[in-house]
N, C-alpha and C positions, 0 to 999 in steps of 0.2 A: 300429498293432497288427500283429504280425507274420503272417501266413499261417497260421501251425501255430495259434496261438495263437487265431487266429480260428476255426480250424476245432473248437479245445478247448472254447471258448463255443459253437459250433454245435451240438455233438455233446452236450452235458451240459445245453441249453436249448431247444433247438428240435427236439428229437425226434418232436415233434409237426406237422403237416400246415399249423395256422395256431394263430393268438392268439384267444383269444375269454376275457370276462369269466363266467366257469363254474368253480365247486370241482372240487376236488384228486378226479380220477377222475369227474367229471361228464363225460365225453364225449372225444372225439377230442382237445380242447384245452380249456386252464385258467387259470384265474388264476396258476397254477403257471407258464407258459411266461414271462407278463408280468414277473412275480416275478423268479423265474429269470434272467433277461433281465439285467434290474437289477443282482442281486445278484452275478451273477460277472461284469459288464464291470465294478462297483466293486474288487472284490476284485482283478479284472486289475491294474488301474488302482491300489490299493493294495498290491500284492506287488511294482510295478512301480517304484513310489517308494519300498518300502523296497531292492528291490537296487538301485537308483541309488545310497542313502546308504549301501549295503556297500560299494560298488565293484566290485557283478558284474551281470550280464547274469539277467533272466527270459525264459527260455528252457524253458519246457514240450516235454519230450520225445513227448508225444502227447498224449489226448484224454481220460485218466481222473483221476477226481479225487486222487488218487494221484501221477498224475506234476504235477499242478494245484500240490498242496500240495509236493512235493519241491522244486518249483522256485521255491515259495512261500520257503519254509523256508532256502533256500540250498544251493548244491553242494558245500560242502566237509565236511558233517557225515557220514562214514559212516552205511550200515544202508537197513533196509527201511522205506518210509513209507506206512501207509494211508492213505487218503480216508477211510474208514468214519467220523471224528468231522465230517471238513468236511459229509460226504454226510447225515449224522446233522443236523448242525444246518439244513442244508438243510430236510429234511423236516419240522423243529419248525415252521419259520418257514412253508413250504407248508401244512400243516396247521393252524395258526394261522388264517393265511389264508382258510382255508374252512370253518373253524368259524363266519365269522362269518356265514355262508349258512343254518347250522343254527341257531344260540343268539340270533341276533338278526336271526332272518328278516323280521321286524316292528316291526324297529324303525326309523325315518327317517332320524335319524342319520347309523346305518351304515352307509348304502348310498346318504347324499345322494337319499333318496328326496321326496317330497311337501313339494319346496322348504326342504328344513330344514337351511339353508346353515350359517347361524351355529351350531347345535347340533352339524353335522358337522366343522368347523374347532374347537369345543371338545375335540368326541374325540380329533382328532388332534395339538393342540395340550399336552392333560392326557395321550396317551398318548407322546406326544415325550419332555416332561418325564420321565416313568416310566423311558422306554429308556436316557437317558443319564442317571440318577440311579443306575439298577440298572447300566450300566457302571461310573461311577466306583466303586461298591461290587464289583466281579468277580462280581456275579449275572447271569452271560451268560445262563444259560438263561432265567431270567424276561426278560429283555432281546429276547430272540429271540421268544418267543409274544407277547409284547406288538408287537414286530414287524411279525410278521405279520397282530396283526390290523389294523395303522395303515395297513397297506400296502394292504388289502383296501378298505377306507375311500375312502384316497386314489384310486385308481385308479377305482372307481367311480361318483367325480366323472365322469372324461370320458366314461361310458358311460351315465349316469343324467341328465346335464344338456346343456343343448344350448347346449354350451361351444363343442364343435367346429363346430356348425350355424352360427352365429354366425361362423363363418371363424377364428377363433384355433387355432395349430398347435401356440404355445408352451405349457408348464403356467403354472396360473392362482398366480403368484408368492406372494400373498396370501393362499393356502389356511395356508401354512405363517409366515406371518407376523401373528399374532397383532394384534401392533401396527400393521397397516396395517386400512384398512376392506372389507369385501367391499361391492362398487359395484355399482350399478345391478340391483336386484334386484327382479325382478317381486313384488308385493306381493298378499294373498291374495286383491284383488280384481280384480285385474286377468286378463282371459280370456287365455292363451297357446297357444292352437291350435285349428285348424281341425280339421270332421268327418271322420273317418275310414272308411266305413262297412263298406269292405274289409280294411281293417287293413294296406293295400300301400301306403298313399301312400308317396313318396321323403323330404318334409320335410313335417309339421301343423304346425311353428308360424307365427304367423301372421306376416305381413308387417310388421307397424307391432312385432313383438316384435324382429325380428332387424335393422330400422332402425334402432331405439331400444336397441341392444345390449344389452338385457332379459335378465337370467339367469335362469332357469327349470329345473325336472327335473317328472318325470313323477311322477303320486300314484302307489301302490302299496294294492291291495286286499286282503288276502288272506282279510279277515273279512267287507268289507262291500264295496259297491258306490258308495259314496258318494264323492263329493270336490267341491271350490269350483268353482260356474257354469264355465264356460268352460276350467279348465286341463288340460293334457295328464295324459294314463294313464304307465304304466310299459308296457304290453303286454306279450303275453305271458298263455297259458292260467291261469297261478293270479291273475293282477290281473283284479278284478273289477269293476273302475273301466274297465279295456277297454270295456266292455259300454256304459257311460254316455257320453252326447253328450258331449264330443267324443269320438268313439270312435277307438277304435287306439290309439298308444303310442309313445316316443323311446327306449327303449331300445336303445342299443347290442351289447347284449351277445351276440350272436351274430353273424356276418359273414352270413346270409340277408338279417338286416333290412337292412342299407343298407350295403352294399359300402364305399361311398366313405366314409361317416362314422363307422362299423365301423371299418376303420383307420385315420385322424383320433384314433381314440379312443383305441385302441390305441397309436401313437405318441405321444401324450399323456401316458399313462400309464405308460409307460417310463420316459420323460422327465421325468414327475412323481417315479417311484419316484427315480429316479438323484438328483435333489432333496433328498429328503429322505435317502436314505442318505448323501448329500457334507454334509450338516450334520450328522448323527449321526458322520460318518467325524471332521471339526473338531476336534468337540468331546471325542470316544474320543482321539484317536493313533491313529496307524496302526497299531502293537502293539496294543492293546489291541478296534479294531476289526476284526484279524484273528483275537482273542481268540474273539469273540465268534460269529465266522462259524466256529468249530471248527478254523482254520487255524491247529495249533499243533503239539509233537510228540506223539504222546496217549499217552502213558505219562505217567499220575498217582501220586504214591507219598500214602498217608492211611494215618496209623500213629491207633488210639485205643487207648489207654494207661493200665491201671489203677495208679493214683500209692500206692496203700495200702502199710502197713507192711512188707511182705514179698513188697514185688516190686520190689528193689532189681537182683534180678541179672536179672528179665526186661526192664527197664528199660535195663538196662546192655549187655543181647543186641539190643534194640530200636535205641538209639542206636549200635553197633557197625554192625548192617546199614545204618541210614539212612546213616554215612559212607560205607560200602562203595559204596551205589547212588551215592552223589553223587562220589565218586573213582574209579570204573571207567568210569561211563557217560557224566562229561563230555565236550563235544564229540562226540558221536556223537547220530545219528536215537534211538536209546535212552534217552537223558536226558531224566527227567522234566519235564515242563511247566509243574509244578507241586508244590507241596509241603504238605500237609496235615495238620495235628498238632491232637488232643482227649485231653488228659486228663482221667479222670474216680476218684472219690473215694467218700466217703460223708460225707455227704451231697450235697457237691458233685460237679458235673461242670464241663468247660469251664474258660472259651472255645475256641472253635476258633480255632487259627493255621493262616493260607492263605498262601502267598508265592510269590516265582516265583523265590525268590533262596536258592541253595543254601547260601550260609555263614550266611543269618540263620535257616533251618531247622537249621543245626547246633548253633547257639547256644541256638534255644529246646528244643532237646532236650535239652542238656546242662545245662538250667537244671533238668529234673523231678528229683523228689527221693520219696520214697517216705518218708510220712508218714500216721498215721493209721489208720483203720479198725479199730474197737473190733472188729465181729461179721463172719462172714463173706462175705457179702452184701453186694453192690457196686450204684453203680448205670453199669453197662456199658451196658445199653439206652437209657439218657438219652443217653450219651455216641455210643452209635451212630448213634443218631436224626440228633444232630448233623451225624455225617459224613455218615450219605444225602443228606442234605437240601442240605447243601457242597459235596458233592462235587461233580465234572460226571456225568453218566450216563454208563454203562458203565465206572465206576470199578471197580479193586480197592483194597479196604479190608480191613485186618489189625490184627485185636481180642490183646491181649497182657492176661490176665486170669490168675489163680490163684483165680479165687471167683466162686458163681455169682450170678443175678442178684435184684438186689431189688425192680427195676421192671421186672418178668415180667409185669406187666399191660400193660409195653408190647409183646408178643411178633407179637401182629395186626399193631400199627400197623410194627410194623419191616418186616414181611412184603409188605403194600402198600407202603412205597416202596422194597424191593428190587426190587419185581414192576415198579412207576411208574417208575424209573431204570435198571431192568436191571444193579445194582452186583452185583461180586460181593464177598462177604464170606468172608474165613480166621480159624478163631478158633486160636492157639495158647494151649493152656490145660496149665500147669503143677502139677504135685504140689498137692492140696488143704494148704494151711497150716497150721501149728499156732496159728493162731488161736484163739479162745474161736467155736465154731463154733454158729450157729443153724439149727434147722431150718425150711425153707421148703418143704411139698409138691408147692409147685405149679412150685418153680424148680428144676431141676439144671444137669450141665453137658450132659445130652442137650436140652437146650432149644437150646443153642449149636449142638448137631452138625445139629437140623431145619434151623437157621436157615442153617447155613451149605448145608447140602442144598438148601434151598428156591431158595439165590441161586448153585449152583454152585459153591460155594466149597468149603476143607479145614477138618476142626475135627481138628486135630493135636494130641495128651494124648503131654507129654514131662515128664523131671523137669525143674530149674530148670537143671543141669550140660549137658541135652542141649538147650537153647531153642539154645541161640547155633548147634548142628550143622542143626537144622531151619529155619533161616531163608533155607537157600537156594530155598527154594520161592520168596521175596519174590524174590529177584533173579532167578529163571529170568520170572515175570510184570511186572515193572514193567521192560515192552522195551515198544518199538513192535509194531504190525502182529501181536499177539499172537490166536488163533485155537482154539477148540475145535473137536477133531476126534468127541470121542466123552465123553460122561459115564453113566454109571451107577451105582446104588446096588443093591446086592442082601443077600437075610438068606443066613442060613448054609447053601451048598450050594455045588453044584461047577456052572461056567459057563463057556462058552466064547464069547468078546466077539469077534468080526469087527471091522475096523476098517480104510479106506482111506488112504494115505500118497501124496499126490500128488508131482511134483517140484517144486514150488515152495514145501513147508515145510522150515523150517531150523529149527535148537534143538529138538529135539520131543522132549518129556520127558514120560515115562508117570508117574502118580503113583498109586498103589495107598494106602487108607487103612485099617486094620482090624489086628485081632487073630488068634492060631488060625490063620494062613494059609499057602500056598504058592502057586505058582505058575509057568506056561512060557511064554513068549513066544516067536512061530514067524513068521519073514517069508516073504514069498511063496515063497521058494524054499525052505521048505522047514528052514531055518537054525532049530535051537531055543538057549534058552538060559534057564534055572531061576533061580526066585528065590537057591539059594546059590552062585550065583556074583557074587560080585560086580564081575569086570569079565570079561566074556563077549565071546560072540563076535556079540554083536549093539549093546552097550552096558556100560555103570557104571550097580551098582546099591548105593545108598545107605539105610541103612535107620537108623532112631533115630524112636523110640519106636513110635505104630502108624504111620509113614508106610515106607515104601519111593519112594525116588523113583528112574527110572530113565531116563538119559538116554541118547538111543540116538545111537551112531555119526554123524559128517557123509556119512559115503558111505551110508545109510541106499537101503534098495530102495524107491521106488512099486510098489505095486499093495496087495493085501491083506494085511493082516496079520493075528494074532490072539492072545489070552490068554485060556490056560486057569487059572482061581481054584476053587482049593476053599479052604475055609472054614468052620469052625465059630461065626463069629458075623458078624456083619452085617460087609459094607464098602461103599467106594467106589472107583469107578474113574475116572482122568479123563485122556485124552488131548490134552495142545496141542502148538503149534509157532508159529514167525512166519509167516507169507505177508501177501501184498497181497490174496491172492483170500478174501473174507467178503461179509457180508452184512448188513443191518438189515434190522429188519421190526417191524410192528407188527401190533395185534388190530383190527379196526376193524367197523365198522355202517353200512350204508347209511341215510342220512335221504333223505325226501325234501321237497319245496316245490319253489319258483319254481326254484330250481338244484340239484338234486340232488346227491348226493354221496356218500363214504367220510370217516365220522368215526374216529376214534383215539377206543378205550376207556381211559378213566381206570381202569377195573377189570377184574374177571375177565369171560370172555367168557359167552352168557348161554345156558344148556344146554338143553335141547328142540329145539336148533335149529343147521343148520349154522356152524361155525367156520368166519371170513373173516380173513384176513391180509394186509395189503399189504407186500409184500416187494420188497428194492431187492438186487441182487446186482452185486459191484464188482471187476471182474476187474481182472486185469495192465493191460492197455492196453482200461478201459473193458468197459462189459456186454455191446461186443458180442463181447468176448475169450472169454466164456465160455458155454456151454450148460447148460443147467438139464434135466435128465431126473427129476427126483423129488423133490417136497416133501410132508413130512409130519409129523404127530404122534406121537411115542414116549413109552411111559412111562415113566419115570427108575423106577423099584422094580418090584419082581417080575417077574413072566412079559412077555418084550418085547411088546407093542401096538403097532404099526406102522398107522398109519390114511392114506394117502394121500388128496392133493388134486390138484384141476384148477386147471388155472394156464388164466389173461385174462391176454392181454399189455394192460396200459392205457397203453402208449405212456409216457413220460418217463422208459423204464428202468424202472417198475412193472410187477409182477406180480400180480395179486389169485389170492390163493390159496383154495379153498374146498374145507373136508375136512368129509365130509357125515356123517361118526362118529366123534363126538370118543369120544379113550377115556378112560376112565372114572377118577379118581384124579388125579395128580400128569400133566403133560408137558411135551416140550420139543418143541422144531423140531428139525427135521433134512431137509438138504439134501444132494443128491448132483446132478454136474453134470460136464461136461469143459471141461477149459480147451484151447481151440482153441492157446493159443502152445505148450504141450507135448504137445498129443495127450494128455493123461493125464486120470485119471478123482479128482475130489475129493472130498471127503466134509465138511460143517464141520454144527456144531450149535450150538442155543441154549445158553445157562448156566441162565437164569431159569426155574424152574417155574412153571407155570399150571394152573390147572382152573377148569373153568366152575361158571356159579353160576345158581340160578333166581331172583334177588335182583337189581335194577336200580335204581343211584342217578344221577341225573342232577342236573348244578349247574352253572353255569359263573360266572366271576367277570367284570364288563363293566367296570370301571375300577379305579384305585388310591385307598386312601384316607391321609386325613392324618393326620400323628401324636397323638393325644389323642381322634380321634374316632375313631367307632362304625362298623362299615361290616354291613351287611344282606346276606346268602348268603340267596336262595331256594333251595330244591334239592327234588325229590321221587324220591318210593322205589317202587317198584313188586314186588310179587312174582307169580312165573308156577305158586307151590307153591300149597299152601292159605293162607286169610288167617289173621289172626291179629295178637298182639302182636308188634311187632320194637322190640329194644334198639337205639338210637343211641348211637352215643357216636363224638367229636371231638376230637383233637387238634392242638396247632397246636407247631412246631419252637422258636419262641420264648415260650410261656408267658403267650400275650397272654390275659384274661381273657374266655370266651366265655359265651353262652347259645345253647340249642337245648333242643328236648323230646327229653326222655330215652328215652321211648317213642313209635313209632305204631304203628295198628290200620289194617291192611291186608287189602283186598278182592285176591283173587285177578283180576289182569288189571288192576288200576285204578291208581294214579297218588296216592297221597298227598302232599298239599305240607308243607311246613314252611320254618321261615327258621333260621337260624344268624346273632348277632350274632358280634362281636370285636372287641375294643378294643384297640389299640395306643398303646405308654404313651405319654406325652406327648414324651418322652425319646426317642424311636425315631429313628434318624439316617436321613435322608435316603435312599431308595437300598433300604432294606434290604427282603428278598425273606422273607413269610411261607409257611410250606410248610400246607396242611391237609389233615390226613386224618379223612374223615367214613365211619366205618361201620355198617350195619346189618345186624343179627344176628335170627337166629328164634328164637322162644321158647326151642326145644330144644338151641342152639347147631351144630346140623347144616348150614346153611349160611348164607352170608353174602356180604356183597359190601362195594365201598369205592369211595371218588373220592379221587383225590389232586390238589389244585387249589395253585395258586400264587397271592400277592396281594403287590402291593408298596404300600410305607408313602412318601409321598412329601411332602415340602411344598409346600405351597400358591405357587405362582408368578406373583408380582404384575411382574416383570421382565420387561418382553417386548422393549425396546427394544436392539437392538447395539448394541455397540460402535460409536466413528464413528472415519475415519481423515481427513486431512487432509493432504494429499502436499504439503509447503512449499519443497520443491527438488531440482528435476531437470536434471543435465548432464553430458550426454553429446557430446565431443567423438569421435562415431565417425564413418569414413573412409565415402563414399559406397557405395565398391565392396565388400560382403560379404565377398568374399572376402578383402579386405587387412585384416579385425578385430582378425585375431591380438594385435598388442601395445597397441591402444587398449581405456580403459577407462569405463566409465559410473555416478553411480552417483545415488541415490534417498535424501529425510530427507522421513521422514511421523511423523506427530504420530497417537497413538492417544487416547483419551478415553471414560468410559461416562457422565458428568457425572452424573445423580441416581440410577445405578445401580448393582449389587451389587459391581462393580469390578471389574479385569479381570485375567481366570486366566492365562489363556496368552496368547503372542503367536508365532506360527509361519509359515518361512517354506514355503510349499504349492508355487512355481513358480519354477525360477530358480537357476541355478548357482553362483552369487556369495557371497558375505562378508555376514551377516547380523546385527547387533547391535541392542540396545535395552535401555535406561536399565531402574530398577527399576519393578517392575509395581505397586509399592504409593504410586506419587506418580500424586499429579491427571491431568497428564498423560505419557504414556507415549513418548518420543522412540527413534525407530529409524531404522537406516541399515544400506543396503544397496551393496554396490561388485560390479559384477558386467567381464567381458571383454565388449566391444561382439560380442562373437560369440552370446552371452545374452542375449539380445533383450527379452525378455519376464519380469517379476516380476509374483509376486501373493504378499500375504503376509494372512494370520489373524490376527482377537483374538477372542478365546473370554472373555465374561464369565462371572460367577459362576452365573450362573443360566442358563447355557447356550446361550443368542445370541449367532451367528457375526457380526463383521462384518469386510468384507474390502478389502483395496486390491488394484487391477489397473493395471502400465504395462506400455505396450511403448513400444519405441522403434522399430519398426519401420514404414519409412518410402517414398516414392516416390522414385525417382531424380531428382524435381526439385524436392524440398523444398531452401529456400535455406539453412537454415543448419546450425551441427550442434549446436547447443546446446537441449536442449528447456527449455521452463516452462511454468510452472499451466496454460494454456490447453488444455494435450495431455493432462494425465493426467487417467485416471477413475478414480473411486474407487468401490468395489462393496461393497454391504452385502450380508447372507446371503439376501436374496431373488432376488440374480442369482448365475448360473450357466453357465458353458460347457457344453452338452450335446453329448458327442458321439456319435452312436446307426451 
């Protein structure tokens, strides 16, 4: 590992003082560091064998996830590359992580608490299966929170059991291996530790326990006091099993209790984690498991697409632009990552096409045809639904309709998962049809203009002749490292918007939306230039139908700038550009228990009470590139509300924000800061609006279930208004068959339960990621709240055994002397096999320079060979069966100067199944 490189793992993980087993902001250090840890020395280590198989060098230029990903990605693609999607999935998987502190504080399991081994290797084992089930589907994001909670799990072992006490330094191989046995396990009658009565001892367990290499963890109290004669506590103020003979506790989890077995533990768990992400890595690819960690280029293009009779020519403008993007942006940082296509109908919608290949996204676009639709009313919000739910989060998504909607009942649910994903939506909507028109009071196309308001997006009204001039909005946003500087909605009056231009934005295109308008734009010095002109002396301005878009100049001034809008009817105003320098951030809640913490709100945040935010801000060269001078809340409509917060540094690059008067209505974030590399002063803002709610649903989902069956959501509601009756209602992205009560009756301050069933058809493929959005409403429809949860459908996995390899001949005539390797060569025939197993998928070689071959993967047994230069010492090659168990072969032929011959066989080779591992820490 090279220097810099190590120092880029330093800086992005160990921001923190030490390691300790504690959620995400519980304290100086987290589960977050160990995590962390993990996940970017894989990622090294997989961005590192992909430029092997390019034929370039990974060579990170600094320390931010930005130049992490750039060098991820390759050096020859032009353009600006942000972190913010690696940084993003980061924090799912952190987050994840220390949820399981909060939702399953009490449960044994989870936390390998009160000896409950076998049930904690089940979790890990059912939520393995999930992670690479929902890979091979491209459901990364479910992939990632299921992640983290496996991770949280795993790790816990070495800090809940007295693994490390026992002298073992390696991870316990057969956590993660189903098919082997977990040995030697204190039985629930057996006493495993001595009194404690200080709670200081160095080692309680007992002597004939750590002879008899006895496995053990600590009970865990948090209701009662109780646990079996003689075995050890959890310790620790909320275990109330401390208190009971034997008193004190084996918990690791903080470096006070026991320095030396503290990090034992800690080293464990790395090492454990690294474990298990080198078997998820197997069984992904390397593409796809860098998919998954957000290492990709993050411009997403998602067109949904109304197919009816009379949208042949926006169809025709739709598939125009999509060529444009995929013939201008190839080869460059700019080029989508992905590709995203939903058409929808009446009565039909869908399927959604996802790909990552841009001439099969040409083909499926060129295949819509514009057929159908007796009345005018579409269903666009089924089809949207789609996309949220598809997409990745912080997508831009672009709605191409001429009609409004007919599942306007789904207008809520679109609203929480723009709000849950942070997508921004653009609707271009075309001259009403000469359809047979129906009328629907409850639908227009001002339903489209909130929607696209609410998620920062444009609802652009042109004829059908001007779609194809407005679509350059799509290609000024489907770039990289793309940035809000400033949004606003105002009704009809005259405004003057202030707005900061630092130097490190480029393409920065004003986009004005509205009717009845004009307007001046004036850079710091003073420079004006009117909406008629349209190429001025500040920029080209573009206008067709209500949009104006105006792109300003590359020699463009830093510092303030500003637009004066008057106006007779309502508009919008919205400032971007590219830069590296942005931000994520989420709403979050303090919980507390045994590990305290910051949870992430599944909904609005909850009003009587201060607004908390945890925000991660991602400069040029890392967060310590930039300074942060002001975070706050704005209201996107009317008279500006500026409400500021105090910032907590919580160490990992976390800022906890806390703004003590939320204002009142619709808001976003808004952040202003200096970037130390230019001296200069930035300004960037949220897309997504928010407002709090006095309405609180809480639910979480704790496993996957299988196709045909039933799976049970507890979840309860709370309101902090008056009580009363609250409407429920539940939707789910694919149309699985639910039950829930349609109503509860709610005490003010109290906690109602209820369950939600769901059934997924029997038919449901392997992999596939359910979205759920549950809401509750007050009698009077004034306010409400929502959770947006994920479930994945998975089949049941009776395969737990790998693949086997069989090494049947090795020989290697290389020269003693290393140095003289050059023209000798070596080479390796092994034999693959899954014998009463699901068969074997892949066969890959993971180490080793050489010539790789192997017969077809659909006979009994699986023959491979391998030739490598006696300068390539070392092979290891992979078989990945159907059902997702790695097994592996390891040779070297490296040797002592006074080995007698040069010919190796069987004797010397080993062969390695997915329970060993090289760890290097």
């Amino acid at each position: 590992m090279t220097s810099l490189l190590g120092a880029a793992l330093l800086t992005l993980t160990l921001m923190s003082p030490a390691l300790a087993f504690v959620p995400i902001g519980g304290g100086a250090s987290s589960h977050v560091n160990i995590t962390g840890t993990a996940l970017l020395q894989k990622v090294a280590e997989t961005c590192r064998a992909v430029a092997d198989a390019a034929g370039h060098e990974f060579e990170p230029t600094g320390s931010s996830p930005g130049e992490l990903v750039q060098a991820c990605l390759g050096p020859t693609a032009p353009g600006d590359v942000s972190g913010a999607k690696f940084h993003s999935a980061l924090q799912e998987i952190y987050t994840q992580n220390g949820l399981v502190d909060r939702d399953f504080v009490n449960s044994p399991p989870h936390h390998f608490n009160s000896e409950a081994f076998l049930e904690g290797r089940g979790l890990i084992t059912e939520g393995v299966a999930a992670i690479k089930a929902n890979i091979q589907k491209e459901n990364f994001k479910a992939a990632r929170e299921t992640l983290g909670r496996v991770l949280h799990t795993v790790q816990d072992f070495y800090s809940h059991s007295n693994w490390v006490e026992l002298g073992y330094t390696e991870p316990y191989f057969n956590l993660l291996r189903p098919d082997l046995p977990l040995e030697n396990l204190a039985d629930v009658n057996t006493p495993t530790c001595r009194d404690c009565a200080n709670r200081k001892c160095p080692n309680q367990i007992l002597s004939n326990i750590l002879n008899e290499k006895k496995l053990t963890s600590g009970y865990m109290g948090i209701l009662s006091s109780q646990k079996p004669k003689g075995k050890c506590s959890h310790g620790g103020e909320s275990d109330l099993t401390s208190t009971t003979v034997p008193r004190g506790g084996i918990s690791k989890d903080e470096r006070s209790s026991n320095k030396e077995f503290h990090d034992a533990a800690v080293n464990a768990a790395v090492a454990a984690s690294l474990q298990l992400l080198e078997d998820i890595r197997l069984v992904a690819g390397n593409h796809d498991f860098l998919r998954m960690m957000g290492i990709d280029r993050s411009s997403v293009v998602c067109f949904v697409i109304d197919t009816t009779g009379s949208m042949s020519d926006d169809i025709e403008a739709a598939r125009s632009v999509m060529y444009k993007i995929i013939d201008s942006k190839k080869g460059t940082q700019d080029e989508p990552s992905e590709y995203i296509l939903v058409p929808f109908n009446d009565p039909e919608f869908g399927p959604m096409i996802r790909t990552t290949d841009a001439e099969k996204m040409k083909r499926e676009i060129s295949k819509l045809k514009a057929t159908g639709g007796g009345d005018i009313p579409e269903m666009c919000l089924s089809g949207l639904q789609l996309a949220l739910t598809g997409a990745p989060s912080s997508s831009n998504i672009y709605v191409f309709t001429d009609a409004i909607a007919k599942d306007i009942a789904l207008k809520d649910t679109i609203i929480a998962l723009m709000r849950s994903t942070k997508s921004t939506v653009s609707f271009f909507m075309t001259g009403r049809s000469g359809r047979r028109r129906r009328s629907l009071a409850s639908s227009s196309f001002e339903d489209y203009k909130d929607l696209a308001l609410a998620s920062g997006g444009q609802a652009i009204e042109v004829s059908k002749s001007q779609l194809p001039q407005a679509t350059d909005i799509i290609l000024d946003t489907s770039t990289s490292a793309l940035v809000t500087v400033l949004q606003r909605a105002a009704v009809a009056e005259q405004e003057t918007f202030p707005f900061v231009l630092d130097e490190s934005l480029k393409n920065i295109t004003i986009y004005v939306t509205g009717t009845s308008l004009t307007f001046t734009l004036t850079n710091p010095a003073g420079v004006t230039q009117t909406d008629t002109e349209a190429s001025g002396k500040l920029g080209t301005i573009h206008t067709v139908g209500n949009l104006r878009r105006i792109r300003l100049y590359a020699d463009k001034q830093s510092g303030t700038w500003q637009i004066n809008i008057k106006s007779s009817q309502p508009y919008t105003l919205k400032v971007t550009g590219q830069s590296t320098i942005t931000f994520i951030y989420d709403f979050v809640e303090k919980f507390t228990g045994p590990h305290s913490g910051y949870a992430v709100l599944s909904g609005r945040p909850r009003a009587d009470q201060p607004a908390t935010l945890m925000l991660s801000v991602i400069g040029r060269k890392g967060p310590t590139s930039t300074t942060i001078e002001e975070v706050g809340l704005v209201t996107m409509s009317g008279p500006e509300v500026v409400t500021n917060g105090t910032m907590t540094d919580m160490g990992n690059g976390e800022i906890l924000v806390t703004v003590d008067a939320v204002p009142d209505g619709e808001f976003v974030l808004i952040l202003k800061g200096m970037d130390t590399v230019s001296n200069s002063t930035f300004q960037r803002q949220s897309t997504t609006q928010m407002s709090v709610s006095k309405v609180n649903i809480q639910a979480a989902v704790e496993n996957s279930v299988e196709p045909g069956e039933t799976f049970k959501l507890p979840f309860k509601v709370m309101t902090q208004s008056e009580g009363g009756t609250y409407t429920i209602s539940a939707r789910n992205d694919r149309d699985f068959p639910m039950s829930y009560p349609k109503t509860l009756t709610l005490l003010s301050g109290e906690y109602a339960n209820a369950t939600l069933t769901i059934t997924p058809t029997a038919d449901t493929e392997s992999g596939t990621d359910v979205t759920l959005t549950i809401e509750a409403k007050s009698s009077s429809g004034i306010d409400s709240n929502y959770a947006v949860l994920r479930l994945s459908v998975v089949n049941k996995i009776t395969d737990f055994i790998p693949p086997k390899c069989e090494v049947t001949t090795v020989v290697a005539n290389c020269p003693r002397d290393v140095s003289e390797c050059g023209p000798f060569q070596w080479e390796l025939s092994a034999n693959f096999t899954d014998e009463n197993g699901t068969g074997i998928q892949s066969i890959s070689l993971i180490q080793g320079n050489g010539n790789f071959s192997h017969t077809t993967l659909n006979a009994s047994v699986v023959q491979s060979h391998y030739s490598a230069s006696c300068c390539s010492q070392i092979v290891e090659i992979a078989a990945v069966d159907k059902a997702g168990n790695v097994g592996k072969c390891y040779h070297s032929i490296v040797r002592s100067h006074s080995f007698p011959t040069t010919t190796l066989s069987l004797p010397l080779w080993l062969c390695f199944l997915a329970s060993v591992f090289v760890v290097r820490l």
